[in-house]
NULOKOL-741250 format. One line per field, with one value per atom (N, C-alpha, C, O): z, y, x. Coordinates in Angstrom, 1 decimal. Atoms other than C-alpha are relative to their C-alpha. Layout:
N
up <- [Z  ...]
north <- [Y  ...]
east <- [X  ...]
# end
This chain:
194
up <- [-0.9  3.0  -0.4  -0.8  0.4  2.2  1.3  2.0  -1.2  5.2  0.0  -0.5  0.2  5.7  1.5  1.8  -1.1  9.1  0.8  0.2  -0.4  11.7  0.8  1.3  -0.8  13.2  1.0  0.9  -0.8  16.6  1.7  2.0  -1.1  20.1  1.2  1.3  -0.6  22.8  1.2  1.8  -0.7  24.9  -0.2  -1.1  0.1  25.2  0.2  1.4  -0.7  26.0  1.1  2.1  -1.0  27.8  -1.2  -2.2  0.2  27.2  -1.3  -2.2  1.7  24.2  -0.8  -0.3  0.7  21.5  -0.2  -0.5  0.3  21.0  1.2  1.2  -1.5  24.7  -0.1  -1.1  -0.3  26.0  1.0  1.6  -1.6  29.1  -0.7  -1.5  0.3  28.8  0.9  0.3  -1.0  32.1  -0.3  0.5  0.1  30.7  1.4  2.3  -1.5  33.9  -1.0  -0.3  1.0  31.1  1.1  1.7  -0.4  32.9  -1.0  -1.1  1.5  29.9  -0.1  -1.0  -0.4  31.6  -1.0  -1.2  0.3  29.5  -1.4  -1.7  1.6  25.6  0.1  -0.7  0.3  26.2  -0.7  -1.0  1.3  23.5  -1.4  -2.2  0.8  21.0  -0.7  -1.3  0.5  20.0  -1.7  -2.5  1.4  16.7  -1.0  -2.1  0.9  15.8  -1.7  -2.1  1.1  12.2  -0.5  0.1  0.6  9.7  -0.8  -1.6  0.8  8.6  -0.9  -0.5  1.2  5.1  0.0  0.3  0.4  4.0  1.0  2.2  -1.3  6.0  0.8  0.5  -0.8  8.2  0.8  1.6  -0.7  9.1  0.8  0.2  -0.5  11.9  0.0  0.1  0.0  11.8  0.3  0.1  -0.4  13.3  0.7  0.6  -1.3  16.2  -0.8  -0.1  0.4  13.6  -0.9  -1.7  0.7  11.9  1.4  1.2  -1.0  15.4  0.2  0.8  -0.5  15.6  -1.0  -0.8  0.6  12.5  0.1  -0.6  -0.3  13.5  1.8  2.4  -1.5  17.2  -0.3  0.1  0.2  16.1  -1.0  -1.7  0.7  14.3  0.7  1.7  -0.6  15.3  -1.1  -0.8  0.8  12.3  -0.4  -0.9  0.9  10.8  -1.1  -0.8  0.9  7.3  -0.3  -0.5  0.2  6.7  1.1  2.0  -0.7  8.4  1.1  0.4  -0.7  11.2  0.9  1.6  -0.3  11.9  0.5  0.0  -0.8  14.3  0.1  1.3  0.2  13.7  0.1  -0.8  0.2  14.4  0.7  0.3  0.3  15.8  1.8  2.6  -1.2  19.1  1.2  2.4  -0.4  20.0  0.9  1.7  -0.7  20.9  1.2  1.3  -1.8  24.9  -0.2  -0.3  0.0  24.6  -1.1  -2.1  0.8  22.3  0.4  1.1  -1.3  23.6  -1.6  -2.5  1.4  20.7  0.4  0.0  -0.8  22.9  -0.8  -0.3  0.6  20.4  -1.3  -2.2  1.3  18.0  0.3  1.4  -0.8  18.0  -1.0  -0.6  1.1  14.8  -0.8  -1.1  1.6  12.3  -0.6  -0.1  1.1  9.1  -0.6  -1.6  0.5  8.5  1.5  2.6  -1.2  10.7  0.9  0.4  -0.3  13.5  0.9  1.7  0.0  14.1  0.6  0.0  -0.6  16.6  0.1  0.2  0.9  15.7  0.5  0.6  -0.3  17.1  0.3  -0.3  -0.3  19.1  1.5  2.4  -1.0  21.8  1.2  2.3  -1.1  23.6  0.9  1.7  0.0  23.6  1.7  1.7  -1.6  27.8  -0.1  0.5  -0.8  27.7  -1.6  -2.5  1.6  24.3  1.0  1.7  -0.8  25.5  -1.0  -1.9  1.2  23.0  0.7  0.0  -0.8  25.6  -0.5  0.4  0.7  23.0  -1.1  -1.8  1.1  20.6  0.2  1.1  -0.4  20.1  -0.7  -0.3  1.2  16.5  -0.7  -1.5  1.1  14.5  -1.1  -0.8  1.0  11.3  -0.6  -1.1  0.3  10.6  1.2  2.2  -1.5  12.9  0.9  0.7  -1.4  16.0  0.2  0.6  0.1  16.0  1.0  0.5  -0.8  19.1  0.4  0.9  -0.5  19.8  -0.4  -1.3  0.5  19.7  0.5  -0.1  -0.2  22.3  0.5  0.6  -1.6  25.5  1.5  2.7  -1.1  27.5  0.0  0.6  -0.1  27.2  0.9  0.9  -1.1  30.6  -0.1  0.7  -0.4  30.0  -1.3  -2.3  1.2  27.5  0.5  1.3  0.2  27.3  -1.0  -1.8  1.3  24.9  0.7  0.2  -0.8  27.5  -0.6  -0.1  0.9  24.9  -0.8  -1.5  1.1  22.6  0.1  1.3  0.4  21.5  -0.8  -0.5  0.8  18.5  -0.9  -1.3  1.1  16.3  -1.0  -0.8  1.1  12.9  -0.4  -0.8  0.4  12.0  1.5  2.5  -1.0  14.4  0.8  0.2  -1.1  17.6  0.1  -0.2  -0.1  18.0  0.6  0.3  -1.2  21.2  0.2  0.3  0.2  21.1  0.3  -0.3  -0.3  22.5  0.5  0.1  -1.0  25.0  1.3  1.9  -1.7  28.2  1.2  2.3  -1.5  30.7  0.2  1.3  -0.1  30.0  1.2  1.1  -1.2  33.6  -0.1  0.6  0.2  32.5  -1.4  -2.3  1.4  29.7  0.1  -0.6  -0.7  31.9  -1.3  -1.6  0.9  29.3  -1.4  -2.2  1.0  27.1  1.0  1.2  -0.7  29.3  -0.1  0.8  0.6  27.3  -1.7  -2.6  0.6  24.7  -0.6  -0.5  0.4  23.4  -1.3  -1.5  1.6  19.7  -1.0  -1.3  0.7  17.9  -1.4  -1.4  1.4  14.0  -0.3  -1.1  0.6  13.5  1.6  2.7  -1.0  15.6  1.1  0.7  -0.9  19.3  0.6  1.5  -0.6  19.8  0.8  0.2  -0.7  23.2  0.1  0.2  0.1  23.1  0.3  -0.2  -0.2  24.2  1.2  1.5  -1.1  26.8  1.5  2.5  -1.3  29.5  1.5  2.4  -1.5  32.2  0.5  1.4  -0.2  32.1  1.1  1.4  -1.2  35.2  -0.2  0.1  -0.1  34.6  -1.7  -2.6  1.2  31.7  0.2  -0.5  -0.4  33.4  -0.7  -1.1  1.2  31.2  -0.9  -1.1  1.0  28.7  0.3  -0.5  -0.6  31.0  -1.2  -1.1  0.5  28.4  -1.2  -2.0  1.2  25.4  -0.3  0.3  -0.3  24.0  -1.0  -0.7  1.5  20.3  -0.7  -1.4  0.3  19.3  -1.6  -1.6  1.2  15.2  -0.4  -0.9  0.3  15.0  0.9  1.9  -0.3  16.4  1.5  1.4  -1.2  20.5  0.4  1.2  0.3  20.4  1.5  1.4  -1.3  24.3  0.2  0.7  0.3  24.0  1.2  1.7  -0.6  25.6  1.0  1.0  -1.4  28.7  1.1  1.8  -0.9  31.2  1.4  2.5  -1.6  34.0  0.9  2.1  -0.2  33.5  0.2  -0.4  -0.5  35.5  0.6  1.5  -0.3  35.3  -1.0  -1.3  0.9  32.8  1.0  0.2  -0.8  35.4  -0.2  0.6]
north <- [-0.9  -5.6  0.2  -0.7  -0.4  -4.2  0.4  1.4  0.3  -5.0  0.3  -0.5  -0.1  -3.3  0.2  1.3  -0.3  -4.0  -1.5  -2.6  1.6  -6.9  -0.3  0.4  0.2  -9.2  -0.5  -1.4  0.9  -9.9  1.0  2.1  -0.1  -10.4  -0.8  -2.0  0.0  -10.2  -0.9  -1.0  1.2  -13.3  -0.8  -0.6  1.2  -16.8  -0.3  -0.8  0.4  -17.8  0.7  0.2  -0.7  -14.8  -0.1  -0.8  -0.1  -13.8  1.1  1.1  -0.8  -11.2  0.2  -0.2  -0.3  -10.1  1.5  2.5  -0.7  -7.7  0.9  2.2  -1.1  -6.5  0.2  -0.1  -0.6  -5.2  -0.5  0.2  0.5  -7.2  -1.6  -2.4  1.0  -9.5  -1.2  -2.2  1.0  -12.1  -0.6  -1.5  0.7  -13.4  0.4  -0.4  -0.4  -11.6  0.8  1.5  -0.5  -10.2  1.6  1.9  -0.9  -6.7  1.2  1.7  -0.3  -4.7  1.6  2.3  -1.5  -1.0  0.9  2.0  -1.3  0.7  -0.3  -1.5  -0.1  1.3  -0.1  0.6  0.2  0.2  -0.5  0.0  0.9  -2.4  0.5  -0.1  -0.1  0.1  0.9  1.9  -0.4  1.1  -0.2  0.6  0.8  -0.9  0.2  -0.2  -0.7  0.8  0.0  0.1  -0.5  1.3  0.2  -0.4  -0.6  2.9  -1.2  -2.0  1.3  0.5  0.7  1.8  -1.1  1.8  -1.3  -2.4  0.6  0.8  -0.3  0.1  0.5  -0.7  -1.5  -2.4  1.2  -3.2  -0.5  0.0  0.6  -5.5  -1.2  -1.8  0.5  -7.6  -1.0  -0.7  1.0  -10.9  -1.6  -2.5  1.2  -13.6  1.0  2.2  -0.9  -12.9  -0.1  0.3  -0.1  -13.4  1.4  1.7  -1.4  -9.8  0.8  1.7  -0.8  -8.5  0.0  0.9  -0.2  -9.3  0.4  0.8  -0.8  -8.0  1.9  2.6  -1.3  -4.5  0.5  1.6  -0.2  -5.1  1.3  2.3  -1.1  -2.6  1.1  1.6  -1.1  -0.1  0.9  0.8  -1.1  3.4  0.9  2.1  -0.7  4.6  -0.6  -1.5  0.8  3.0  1.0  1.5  -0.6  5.0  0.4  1.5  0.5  3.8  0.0  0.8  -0.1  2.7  -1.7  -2.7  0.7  0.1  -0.6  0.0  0.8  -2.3  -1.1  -2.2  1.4  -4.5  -0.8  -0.6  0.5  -6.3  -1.2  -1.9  0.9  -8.8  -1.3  -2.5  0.9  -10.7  -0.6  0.3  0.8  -13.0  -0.2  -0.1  0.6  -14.2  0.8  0.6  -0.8  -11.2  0.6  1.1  -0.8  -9.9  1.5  2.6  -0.8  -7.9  0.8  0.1  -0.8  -4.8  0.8  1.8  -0.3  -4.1  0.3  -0.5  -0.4  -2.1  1.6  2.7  -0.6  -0.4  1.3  2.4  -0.4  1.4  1.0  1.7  -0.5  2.7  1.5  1.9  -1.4  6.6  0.9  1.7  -1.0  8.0  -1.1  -2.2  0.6  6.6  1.2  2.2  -1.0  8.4  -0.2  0.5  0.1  7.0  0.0  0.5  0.9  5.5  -0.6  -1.2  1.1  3.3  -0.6  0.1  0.7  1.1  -1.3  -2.3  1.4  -1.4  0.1  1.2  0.3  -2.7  -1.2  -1.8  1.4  -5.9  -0.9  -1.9  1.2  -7.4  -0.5  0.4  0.1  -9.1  -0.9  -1.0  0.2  -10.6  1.3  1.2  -0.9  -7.5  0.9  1.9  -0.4  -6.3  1.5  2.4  -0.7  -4.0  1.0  0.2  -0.2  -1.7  1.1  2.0  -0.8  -0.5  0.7  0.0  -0.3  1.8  1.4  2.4  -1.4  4.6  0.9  1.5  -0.2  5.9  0.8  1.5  -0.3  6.7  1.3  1.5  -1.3  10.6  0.8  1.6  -0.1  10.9  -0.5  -1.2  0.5  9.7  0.9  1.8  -0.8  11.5  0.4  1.5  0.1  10.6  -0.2  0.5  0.3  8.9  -1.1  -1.8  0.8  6.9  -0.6  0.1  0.5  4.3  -1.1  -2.2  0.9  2.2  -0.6  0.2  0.6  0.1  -1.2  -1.9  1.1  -2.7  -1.3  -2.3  0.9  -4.4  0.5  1.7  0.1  -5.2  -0.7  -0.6  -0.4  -6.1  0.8  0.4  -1.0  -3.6  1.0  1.9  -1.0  -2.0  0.5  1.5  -1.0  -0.9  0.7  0.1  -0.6  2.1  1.0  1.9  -1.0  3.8  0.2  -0.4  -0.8  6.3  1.4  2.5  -0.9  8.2  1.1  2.1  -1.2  10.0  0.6  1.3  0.0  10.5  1.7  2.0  -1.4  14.7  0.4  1.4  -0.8  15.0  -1.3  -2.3  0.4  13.3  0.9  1.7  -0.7  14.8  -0.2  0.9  0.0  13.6  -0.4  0.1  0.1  11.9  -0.8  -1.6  0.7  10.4  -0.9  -0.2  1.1  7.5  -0.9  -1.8  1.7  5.3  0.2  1.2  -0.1  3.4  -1.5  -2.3  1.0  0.6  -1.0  -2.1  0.8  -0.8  0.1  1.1  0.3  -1.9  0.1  -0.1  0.6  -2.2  1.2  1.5  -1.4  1.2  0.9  1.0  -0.8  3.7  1.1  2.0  -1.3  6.3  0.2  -0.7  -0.4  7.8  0.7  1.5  -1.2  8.8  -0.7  -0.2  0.1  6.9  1.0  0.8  -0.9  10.0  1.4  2.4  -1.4  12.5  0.6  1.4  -1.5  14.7  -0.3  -0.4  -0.2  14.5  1.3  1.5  -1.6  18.3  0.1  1.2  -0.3  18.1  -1.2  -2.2  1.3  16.7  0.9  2.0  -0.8  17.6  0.0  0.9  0.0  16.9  -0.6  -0.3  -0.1  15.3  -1.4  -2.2  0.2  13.9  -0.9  -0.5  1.0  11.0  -0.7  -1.8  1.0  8.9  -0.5  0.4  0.4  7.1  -1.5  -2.3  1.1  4.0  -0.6  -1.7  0.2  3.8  -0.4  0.2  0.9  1.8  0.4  0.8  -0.1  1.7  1.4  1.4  -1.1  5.3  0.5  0.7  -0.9  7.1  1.3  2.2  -1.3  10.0  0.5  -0.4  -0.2  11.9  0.6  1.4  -0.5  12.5  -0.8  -1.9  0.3  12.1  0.8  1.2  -1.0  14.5  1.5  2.2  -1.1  17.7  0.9  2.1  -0.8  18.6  0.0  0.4  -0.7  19.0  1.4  2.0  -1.9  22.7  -0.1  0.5  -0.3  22.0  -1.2  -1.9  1.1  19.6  1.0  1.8  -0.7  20.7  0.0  0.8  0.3  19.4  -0.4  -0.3  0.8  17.9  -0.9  -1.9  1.0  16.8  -0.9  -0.3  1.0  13.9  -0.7  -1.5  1.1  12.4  -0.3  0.6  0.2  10.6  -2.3  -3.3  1.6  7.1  -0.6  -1.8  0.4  7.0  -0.3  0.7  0.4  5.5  0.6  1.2  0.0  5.8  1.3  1.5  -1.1  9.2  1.1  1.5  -1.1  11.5  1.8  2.6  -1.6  14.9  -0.3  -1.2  -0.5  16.5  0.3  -0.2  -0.2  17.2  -1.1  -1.0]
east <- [-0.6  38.9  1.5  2.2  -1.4  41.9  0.9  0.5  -0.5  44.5  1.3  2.0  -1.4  48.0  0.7  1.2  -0.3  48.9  0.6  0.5  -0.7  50.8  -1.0  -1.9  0.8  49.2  0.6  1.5  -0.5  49.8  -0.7  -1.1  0.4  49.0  0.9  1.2  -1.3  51.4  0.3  1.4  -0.2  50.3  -0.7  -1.5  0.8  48.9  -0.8  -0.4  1.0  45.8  -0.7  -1.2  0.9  44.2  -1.5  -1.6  1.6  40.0  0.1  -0.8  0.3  40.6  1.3  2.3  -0.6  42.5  0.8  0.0  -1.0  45.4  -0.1  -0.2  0.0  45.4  2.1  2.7  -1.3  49.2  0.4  1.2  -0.8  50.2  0.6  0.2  -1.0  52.9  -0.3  0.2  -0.3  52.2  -1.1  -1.2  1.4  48.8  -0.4  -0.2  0.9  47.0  -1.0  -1.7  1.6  44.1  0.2  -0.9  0.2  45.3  0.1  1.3  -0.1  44.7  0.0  -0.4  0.4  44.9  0.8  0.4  -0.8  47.8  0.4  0.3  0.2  48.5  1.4  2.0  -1.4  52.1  0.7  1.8  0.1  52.0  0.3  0.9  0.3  51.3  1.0  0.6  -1.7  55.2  -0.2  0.3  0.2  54.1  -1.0  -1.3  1.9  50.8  0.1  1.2  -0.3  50.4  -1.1  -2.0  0.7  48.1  -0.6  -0.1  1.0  45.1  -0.5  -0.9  0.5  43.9  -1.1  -0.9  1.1  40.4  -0.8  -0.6  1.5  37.0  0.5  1.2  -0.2  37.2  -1.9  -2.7  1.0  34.2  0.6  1.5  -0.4  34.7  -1.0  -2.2  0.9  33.3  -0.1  -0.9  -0.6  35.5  1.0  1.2  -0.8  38.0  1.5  2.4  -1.4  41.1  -0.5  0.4  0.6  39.1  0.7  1.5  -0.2  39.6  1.7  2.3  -1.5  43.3  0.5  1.7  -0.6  43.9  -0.2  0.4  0.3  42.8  0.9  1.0  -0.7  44.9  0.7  0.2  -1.0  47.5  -0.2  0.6  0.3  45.9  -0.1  -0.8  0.1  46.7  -0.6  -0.6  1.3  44.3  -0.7  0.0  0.5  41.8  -0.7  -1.7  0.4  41.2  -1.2  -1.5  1.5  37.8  -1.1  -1.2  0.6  35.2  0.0  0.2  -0.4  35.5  -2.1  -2.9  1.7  31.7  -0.1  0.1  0.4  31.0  -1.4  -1.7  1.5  27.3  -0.5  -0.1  0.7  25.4  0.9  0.9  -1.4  28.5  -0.5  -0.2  0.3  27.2  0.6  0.2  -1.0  30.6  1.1  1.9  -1.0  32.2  -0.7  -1.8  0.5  32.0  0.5  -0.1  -0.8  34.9  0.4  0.7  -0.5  36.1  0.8  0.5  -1.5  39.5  0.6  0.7  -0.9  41.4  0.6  0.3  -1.1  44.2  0.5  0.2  -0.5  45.8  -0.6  0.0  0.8  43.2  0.0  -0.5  -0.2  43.8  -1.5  -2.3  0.8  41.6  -0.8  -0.3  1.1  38.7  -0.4  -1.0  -0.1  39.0  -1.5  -1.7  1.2  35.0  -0.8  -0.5  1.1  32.5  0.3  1.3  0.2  32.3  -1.4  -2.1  1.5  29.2  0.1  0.5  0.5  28.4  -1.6  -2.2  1.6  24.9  0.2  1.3  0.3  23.2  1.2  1.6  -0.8  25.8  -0.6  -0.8  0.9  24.0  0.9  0.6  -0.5  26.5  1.6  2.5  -1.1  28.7  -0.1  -1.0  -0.9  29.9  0.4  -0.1  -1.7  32.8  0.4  0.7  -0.5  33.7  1.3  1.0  -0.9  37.4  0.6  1.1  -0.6  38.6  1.1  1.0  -0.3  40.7  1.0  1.5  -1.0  43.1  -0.4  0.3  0.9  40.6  -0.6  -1.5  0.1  40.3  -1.0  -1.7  0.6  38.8  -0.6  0.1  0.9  35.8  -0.2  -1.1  0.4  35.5  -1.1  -1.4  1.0  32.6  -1.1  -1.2  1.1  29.6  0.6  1.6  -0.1  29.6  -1.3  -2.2  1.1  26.9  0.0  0.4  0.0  26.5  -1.9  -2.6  1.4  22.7  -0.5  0.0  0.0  21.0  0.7  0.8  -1.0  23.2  -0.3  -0.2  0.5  21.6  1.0  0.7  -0.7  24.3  1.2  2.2  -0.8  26.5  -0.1  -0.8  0.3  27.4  0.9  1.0  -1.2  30.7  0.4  0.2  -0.3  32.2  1.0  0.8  -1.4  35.4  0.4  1.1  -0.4  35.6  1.0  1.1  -0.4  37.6  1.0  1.4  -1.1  40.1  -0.7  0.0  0.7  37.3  -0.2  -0.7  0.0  37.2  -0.9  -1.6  0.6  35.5  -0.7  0.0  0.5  33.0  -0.7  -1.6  0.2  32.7  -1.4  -1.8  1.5  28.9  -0.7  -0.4  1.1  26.0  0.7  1.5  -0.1  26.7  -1.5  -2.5  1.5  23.4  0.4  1.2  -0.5  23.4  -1.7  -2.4  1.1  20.1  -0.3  0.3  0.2  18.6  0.9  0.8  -1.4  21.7  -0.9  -1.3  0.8  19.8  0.6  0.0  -0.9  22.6  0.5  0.8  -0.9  24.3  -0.8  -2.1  0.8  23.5  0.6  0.2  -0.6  25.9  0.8  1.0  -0.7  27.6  1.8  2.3  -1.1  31.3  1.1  2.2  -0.7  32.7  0.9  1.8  0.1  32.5  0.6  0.0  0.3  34.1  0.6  0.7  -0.7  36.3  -0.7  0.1  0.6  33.9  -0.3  -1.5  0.6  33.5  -0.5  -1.1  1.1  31.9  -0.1  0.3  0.9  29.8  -0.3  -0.7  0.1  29.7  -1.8  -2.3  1.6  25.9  -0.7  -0.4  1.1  22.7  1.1  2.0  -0.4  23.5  -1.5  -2.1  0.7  21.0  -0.2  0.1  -0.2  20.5  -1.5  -2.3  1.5  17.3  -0.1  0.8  0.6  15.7  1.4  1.3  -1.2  19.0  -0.9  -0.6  0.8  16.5  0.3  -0.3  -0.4  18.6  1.0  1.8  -0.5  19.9  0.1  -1.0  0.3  20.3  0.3  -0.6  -0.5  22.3  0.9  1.1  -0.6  24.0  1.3  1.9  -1.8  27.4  0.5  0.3  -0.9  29.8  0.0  1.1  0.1  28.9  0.1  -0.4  0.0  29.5  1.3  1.5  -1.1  32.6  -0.4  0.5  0.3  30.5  -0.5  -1.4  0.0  31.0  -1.3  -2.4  0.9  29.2  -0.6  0.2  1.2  26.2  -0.6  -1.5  0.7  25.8  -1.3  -2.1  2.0  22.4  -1.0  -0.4  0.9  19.7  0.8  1.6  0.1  19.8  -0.8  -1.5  1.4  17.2  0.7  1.6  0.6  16.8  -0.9  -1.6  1.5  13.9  -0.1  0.4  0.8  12.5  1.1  1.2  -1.1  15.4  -0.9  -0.9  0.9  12.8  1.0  0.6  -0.9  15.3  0.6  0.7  -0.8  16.9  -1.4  -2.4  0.8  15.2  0.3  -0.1  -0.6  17.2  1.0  1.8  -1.2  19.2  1.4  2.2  -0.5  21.7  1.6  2.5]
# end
């Protein structure tokens, strides 16, 4: 990995890494922290939580940014993250909760979330545009999608599938343009397009 960024985290002994509150109260609501942001060039696989703190302060990540297979992590709190110049891909994390990314406007490429059954929470709340496929797929806990809700385009196909415990597809009311392929398929739960 090729790594051009600081590392640091702004208190002692809270539950995740590179949150923004100064009093250790784990209140992690505001991107105030992120005065210091700077431009991460290259991929980033994450695969230890000193991976995750070096990506704390990225207000780009160039490349592509992959979280997989990784047990340990609940939380994905990366305050600051505005653009990915590739991919990003969460894949088989099975103890993965909470993915907070609210800052986060631009994926260039795809957006790959599944495979991660507890995952009930997602804030992609700044998120505008992904340039290739959107694919959320096999997350069991997820009941809505409002995390996505100035979401307006999608450069290619727009896949939710095997999303179990779906209820509803609010969240997605501010997409204008889906390039390819809408695939809702095996949502047991969701019982209206609406």
């Amino acid at each position: 990995d090729d790594h051009s960024e600081d590392d640091q985290d702004d208190d002692v002994g809270d539950d995740d890494v590179g949150d923004d509150d100064a009093g250790n109260d784990d209140d992690d609501s505001s991107a105030s922290g992120c005065g210091a942001a700077v431009l991460c060039t290259g991929s980033y696989e994450v695969v230890s939580e000193s991976d995750l703190s070096d990506i704390a302060m990225c207000e780009r990540i160039e490349g592509n940014l992959s979280i997989g297979f990784q047990d340990w992590i609940t939380i994905l709190d990366l305050q600051c993250l505005q653009s990915i110049g590739g991919s990003l891909g969460l894949m088989f994390n099975s103890s993965l909760v909470v993915v907070r990314l609210p800052a986060l406007n631009t994926i260039d490429s795809h957006l790959t979330i599944g495979l991660s059954d507890s995952l009930s929470s997602l804030d992609l709340s700044n998120l505008h545009t992904v340039g290739g496929n959107i694919d959320f797929s096999t997350s069991g806990a997820l009941t809505n999608l409002e995390g996505l809700s100035n979401l307006t385009s999608v450069g290619n196909r727009l896949l939710i599938q095997n999303l179990y415990t779906l209820l509803t597809l609010g969240g997605l009311e501010s997409v204008e343009a889906v390039g390819g392929d809408l695939d809702l398929s095996n949502n047991a739960a969701l019982n209206s397009l609406d």
